[in-house]
N, CA, C and O atoms as a Tripos MOL2 file, in Angstrom:
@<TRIPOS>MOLECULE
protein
  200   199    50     0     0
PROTEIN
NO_CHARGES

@<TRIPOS>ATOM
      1 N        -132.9660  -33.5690  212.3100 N.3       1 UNK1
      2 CA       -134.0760  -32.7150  212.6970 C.3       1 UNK1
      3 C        -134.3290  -31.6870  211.5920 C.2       1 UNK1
      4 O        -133.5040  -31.1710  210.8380 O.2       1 UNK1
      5 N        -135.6140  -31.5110  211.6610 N.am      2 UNK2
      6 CA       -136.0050  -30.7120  210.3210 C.3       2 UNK2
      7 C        -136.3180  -29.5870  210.6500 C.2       2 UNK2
      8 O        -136.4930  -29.3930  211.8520 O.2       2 UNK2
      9 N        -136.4970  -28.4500  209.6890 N.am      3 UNK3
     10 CA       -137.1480  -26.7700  210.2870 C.3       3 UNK3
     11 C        -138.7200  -27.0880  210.3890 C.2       3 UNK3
     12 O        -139.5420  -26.3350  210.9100 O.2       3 UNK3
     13 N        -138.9500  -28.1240  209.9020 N.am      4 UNK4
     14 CA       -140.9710  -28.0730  210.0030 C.3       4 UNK4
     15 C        -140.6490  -28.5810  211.3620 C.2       4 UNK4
     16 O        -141.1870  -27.9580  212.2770 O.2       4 UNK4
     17 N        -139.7160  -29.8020  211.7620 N.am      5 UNK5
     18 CA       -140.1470  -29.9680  213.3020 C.3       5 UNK5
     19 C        -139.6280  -28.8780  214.7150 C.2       5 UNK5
     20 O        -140.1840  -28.8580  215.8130 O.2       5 UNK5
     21 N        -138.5210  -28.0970  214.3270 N.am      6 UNK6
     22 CA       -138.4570  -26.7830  214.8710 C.3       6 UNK6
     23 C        -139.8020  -25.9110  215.0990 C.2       6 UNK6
     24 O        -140.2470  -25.4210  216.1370 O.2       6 UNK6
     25 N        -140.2340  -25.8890  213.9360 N.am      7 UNK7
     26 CA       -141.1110  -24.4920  214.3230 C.3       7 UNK7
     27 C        -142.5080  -25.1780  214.7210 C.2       7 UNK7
     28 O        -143.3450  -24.5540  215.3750 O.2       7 UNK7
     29 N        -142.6670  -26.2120  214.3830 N.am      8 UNK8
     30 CA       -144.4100  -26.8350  214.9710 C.3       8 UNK8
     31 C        -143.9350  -27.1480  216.4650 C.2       8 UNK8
     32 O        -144.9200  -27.2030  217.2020 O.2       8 UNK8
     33 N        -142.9310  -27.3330  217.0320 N.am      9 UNK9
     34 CA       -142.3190  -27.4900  218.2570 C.3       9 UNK9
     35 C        -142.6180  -26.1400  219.2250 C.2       9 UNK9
     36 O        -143.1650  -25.9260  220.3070 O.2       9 UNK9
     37 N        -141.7110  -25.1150  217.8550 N.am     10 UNK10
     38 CA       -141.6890  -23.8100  219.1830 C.3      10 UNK10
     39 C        -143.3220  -23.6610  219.2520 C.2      10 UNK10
     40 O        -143.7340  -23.9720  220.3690 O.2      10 UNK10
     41 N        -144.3190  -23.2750  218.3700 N.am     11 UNK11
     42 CA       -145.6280  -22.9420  218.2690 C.3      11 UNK11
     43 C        -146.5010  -23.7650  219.2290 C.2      11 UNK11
     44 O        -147.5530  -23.3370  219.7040 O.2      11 UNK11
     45 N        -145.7950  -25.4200  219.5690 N.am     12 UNK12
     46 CA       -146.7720  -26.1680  221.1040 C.3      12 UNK12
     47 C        -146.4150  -25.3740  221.7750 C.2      12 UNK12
     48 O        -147.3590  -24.7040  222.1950 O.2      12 UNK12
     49 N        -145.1810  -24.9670  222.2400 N.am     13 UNK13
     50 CA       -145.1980  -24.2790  223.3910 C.3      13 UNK13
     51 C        -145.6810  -23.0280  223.4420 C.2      13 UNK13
     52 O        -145.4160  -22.2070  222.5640 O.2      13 UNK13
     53 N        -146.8130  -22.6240  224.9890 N.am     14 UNK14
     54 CA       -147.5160  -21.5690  224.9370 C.3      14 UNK14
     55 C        -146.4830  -20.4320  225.5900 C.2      14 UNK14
     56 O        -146.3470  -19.3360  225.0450 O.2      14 UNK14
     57 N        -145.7940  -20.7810  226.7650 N.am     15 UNK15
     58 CA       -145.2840  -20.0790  227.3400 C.3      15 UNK15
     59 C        -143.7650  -19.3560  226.3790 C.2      15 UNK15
     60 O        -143.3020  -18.2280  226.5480 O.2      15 UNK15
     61 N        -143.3280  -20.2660  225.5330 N.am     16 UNK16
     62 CA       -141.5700  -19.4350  224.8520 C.3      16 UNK16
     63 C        -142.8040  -18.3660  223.8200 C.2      16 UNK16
     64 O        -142.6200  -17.1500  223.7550 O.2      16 UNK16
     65 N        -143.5680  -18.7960  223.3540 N.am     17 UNK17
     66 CA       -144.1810  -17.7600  222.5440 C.3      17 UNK17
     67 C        -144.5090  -16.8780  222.8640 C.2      17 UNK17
     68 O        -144.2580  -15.8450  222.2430 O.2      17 UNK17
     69 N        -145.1660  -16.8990  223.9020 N.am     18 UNK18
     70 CA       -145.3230  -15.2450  224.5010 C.3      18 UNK18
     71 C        -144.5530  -14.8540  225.5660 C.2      18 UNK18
     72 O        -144.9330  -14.0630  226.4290 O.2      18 UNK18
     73 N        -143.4760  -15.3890  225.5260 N.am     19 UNK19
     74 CA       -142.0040  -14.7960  226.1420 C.3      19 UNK19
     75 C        -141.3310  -14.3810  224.6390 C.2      19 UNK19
     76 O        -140.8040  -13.2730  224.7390 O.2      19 UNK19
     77 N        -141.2160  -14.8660  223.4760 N.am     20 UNK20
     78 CA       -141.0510  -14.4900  222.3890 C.3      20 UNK20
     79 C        -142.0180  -13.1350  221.9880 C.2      20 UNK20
     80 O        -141.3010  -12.1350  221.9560 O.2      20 UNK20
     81 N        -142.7850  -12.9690  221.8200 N.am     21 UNK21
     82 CA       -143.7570  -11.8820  221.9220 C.3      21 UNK21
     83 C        -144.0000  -10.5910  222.8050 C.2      21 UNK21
     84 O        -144.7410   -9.6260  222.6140 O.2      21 UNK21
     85 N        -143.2040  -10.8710  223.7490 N.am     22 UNK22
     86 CA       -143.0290   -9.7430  224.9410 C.3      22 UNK22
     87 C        -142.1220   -9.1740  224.3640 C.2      22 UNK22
     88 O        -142.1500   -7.9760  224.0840 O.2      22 UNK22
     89 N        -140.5990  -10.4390  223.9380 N.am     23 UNK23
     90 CA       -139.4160   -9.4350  223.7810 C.3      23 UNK23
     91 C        -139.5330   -8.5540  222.5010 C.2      23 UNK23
     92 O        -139.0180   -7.4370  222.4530 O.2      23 UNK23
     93 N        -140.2930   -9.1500  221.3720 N.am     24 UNK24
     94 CA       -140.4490   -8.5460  220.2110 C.3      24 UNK24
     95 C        -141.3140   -7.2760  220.5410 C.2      24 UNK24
     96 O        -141.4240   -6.4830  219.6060 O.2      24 UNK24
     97 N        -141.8590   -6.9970  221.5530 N.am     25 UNK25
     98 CA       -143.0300   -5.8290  221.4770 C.3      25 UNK25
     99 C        -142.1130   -4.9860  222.5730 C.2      25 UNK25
    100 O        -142.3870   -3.7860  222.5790 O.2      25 UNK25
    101 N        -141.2880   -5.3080  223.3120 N.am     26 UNK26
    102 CA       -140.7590   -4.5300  224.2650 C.3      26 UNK26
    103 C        -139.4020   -3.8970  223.3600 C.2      26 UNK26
    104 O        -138.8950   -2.7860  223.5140 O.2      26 UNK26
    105 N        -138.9870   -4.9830  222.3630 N.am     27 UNK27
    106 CA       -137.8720   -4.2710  221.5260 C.3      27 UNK27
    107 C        -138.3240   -3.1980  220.3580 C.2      27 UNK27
    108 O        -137.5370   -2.4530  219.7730 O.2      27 UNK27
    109 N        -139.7440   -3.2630  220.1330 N.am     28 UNK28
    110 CA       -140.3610   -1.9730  219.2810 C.3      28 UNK28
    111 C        -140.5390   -1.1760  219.8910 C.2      28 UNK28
    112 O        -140.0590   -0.0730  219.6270 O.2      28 UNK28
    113 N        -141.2030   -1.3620  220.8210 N.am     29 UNK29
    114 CA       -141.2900    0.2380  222.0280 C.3      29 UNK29
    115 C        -140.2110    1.0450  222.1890 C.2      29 UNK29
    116 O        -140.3630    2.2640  222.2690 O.2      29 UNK29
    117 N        -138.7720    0.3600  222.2670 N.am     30 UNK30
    118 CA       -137.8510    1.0340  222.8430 C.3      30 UNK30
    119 C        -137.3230    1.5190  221.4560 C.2      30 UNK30
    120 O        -136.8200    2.6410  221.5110 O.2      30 UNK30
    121 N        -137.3240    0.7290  219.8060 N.am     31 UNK31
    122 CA       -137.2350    1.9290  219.1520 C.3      31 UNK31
    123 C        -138.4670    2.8850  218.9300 C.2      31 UNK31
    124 O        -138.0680    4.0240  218.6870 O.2      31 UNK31
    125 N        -139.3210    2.8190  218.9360 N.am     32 UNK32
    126 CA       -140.2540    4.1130  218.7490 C.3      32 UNK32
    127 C        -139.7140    5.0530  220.2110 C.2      32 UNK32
    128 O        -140.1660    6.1970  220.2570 O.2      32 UNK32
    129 N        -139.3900    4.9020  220.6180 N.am     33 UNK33
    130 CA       -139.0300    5.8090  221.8930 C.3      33 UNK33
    131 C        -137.6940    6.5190  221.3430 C.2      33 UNK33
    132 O        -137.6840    7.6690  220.9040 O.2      33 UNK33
    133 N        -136.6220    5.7180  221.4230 N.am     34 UNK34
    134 CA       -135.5750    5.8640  220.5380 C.3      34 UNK34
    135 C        -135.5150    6.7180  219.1840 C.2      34 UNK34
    136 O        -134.5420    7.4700  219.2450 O.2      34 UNK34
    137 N        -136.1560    6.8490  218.0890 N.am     35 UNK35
    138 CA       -136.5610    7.0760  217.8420 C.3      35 UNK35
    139 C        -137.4520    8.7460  217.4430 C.2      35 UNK35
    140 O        -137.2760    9.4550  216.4530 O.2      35 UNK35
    141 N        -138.5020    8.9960  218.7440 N.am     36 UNK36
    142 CA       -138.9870   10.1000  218.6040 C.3      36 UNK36
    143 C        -138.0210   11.2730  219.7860 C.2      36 UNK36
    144 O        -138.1180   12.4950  219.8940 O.2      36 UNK36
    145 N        -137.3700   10.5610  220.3290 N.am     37 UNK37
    146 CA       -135.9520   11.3550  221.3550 C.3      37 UNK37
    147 C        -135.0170   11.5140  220.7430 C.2      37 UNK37
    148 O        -133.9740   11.8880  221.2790 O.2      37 UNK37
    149 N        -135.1490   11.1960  218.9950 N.am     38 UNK38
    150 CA       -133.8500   11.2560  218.1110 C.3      38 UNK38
    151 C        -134.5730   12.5870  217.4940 C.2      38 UNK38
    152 O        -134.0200   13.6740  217.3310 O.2      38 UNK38
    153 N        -136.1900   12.2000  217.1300 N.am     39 UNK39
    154 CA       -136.6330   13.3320  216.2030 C.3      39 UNK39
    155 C        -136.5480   14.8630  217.4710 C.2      39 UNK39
    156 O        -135.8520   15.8600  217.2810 O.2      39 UNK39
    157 N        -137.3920   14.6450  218.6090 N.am     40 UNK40
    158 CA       -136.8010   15.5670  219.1940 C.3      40 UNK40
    159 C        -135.8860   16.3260  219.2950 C.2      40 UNK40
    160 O        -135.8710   17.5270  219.5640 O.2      40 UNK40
    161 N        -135.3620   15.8600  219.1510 N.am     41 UNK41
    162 CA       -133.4800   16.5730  219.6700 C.3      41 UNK41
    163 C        -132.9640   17.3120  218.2740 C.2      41 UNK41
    164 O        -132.1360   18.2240  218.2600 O.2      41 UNK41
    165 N        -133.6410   16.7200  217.0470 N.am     42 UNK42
    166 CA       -133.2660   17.3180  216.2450 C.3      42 UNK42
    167 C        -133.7010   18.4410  215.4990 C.2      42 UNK42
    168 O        -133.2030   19.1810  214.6510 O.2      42 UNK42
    169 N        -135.2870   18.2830  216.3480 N.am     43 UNK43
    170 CA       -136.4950   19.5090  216.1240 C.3      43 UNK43
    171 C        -136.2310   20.6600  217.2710 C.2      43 UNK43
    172 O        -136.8920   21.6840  217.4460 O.2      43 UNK43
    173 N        -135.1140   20.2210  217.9790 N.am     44 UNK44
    174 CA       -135.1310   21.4180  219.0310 C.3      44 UNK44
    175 C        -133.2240   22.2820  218.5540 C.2      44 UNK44
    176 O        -132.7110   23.3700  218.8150 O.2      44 UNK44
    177 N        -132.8630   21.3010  217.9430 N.am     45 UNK45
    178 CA       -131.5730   21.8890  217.2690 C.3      45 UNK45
    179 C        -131.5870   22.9750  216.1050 C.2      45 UNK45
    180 O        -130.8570   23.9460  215.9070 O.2      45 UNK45
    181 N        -132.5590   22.5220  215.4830 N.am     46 UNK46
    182 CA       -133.0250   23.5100  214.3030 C.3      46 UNK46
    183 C        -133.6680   24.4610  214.7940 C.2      46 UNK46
    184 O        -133.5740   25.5040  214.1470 O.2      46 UNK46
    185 N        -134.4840   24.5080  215.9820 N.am     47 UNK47
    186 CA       -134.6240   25.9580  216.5430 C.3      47 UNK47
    187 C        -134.4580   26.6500  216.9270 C.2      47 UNK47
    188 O        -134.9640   27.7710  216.8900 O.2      47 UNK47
    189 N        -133.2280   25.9870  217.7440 N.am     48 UNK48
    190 CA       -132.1540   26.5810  218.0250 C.3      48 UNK48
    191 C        -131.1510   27.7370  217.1680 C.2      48 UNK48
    192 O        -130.7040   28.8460  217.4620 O.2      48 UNK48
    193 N        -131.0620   26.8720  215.9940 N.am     49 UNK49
    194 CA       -130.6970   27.8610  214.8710 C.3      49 UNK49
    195 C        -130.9120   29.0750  214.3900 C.2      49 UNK49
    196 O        -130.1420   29.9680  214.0360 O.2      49 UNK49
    197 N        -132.5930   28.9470  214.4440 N.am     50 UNK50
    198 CA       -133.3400   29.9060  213.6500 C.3      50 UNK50
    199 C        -133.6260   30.9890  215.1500 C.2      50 UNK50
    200 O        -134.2650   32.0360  215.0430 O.2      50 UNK50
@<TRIPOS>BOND
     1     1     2 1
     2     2     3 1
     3     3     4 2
     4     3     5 am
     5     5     6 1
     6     6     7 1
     7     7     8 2
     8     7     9 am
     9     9    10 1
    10    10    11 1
    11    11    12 2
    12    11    13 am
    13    13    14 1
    14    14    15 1
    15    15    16 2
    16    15    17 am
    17    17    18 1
    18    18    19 1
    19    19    20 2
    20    19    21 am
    21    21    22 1
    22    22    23 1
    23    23    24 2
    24    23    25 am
    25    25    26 1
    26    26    27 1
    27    27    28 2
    28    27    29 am
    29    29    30 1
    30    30    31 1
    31    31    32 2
    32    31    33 am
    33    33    34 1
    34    34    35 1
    35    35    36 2
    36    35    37 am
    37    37    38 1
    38    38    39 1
    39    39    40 2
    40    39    41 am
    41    41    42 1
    42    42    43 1
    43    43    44 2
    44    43    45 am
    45    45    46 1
    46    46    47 1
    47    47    48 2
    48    47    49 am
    49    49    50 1
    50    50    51 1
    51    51    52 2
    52    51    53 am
    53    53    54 1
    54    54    55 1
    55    55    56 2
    56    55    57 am
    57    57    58 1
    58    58    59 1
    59    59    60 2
    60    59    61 am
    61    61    62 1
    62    62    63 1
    63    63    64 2
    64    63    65 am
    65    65    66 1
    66    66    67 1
    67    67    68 2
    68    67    69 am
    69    69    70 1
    70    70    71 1
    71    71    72 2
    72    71    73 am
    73    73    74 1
    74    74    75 1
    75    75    76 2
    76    75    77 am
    77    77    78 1
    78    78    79 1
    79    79    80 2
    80    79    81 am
    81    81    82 1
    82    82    83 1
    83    83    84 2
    84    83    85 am
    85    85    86 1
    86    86    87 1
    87    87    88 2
    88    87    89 am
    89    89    90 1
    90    90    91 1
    91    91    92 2
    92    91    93 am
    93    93    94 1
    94    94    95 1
    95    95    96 2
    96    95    97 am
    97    97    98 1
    98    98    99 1
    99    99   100 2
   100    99   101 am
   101   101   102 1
   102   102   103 1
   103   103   104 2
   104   103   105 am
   105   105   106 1
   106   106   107 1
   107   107   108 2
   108   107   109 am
   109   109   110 1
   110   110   111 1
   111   111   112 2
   112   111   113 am
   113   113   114 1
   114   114   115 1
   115   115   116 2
   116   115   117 am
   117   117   118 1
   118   118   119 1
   119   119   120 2
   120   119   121 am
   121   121   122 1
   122   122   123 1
   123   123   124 2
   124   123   125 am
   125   125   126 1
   126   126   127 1
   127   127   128 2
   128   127   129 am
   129   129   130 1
   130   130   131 1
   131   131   132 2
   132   131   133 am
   133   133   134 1
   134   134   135 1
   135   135   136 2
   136   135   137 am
   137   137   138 1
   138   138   139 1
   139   139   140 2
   140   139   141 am
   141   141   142 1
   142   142   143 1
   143   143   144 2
   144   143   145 am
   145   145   146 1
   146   146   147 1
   147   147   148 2
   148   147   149 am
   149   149   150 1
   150   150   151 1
   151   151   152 2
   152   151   153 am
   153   153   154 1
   154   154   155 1
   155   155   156 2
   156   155   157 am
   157   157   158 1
   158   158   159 1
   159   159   160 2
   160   159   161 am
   161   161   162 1
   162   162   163 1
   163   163   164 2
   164   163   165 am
   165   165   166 1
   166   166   167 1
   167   167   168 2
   168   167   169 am
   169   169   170 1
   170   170   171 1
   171   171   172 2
   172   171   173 am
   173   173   174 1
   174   174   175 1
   175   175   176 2
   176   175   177 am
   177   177   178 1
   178   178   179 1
   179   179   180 2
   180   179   181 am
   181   181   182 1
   182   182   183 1
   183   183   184 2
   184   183   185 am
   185   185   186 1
   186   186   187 1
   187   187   188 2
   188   187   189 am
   189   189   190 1
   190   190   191 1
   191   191   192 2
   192   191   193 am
   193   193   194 1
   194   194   195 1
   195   195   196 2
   196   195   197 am
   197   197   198 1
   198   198   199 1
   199   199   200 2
@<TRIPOS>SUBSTRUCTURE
     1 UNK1         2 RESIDUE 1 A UNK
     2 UNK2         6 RESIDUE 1 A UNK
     3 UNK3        10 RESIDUE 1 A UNK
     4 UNK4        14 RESIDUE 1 A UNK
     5 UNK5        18 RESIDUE 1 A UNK
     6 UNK6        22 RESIDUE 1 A UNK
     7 UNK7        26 RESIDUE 1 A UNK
     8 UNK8        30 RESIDUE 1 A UNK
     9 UNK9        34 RESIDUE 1 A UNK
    10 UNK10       38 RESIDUE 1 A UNK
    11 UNK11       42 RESIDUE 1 A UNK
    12 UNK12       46 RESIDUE 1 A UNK
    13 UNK13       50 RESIDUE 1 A UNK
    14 UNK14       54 RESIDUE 1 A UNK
    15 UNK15       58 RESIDUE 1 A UNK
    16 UNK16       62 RESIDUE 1 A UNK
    17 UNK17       66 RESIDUE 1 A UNK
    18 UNK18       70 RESIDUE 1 A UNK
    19 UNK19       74 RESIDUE 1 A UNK
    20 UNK20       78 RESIDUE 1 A UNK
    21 UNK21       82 RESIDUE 1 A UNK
    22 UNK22       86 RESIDUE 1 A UNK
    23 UNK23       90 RESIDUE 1 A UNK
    24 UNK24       94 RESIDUE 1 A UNK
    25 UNK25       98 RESIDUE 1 A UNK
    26 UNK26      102 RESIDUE 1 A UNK
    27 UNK27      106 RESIDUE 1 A UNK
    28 UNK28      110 RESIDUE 1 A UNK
    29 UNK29      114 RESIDUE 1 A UNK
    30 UNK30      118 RESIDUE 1 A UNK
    31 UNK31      122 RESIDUE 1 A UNK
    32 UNK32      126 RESIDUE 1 A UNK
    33 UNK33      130 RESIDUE 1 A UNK
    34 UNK34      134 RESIDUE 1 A UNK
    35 UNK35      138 RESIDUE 1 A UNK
    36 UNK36      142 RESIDUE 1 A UNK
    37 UNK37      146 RESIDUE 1 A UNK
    38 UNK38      150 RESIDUE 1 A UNK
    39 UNK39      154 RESIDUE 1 A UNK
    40 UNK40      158 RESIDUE 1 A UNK
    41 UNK41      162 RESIDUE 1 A UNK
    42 UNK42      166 RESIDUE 1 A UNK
    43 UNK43      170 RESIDUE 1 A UNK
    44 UNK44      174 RESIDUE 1 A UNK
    45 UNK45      178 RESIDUE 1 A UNK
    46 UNK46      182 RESIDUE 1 A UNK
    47 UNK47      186 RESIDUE 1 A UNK
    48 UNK48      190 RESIDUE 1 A UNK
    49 UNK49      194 RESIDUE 1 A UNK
    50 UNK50      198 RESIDUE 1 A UNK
């Protein structure tokens, strides 16, 4: 089995792709969330300071 017949395989299927596509967009959300609760915390530490 070859990688051209892997991936023209996954791409027939409609449904793993946008189950593939959910998880990829649900795993960016959670770092941009991640993320701006990191920048937070560190914008409220430094004001803490001052």
């Amino acid at each position: 089995m070859q990688i051209g017949d892997l991936i023209s395989g996954f791409f027939e299927d409609p449904v793993l792709v946008a189950i593939v596509v959910i998880l990829l967009g649900f795993v960016f959300l959670v770092y941009l969330f991640l993320r701006r609760t990191a920048q937070g915390f560190k914008e409220g530490m430094n004001q803490g300071r001052q």
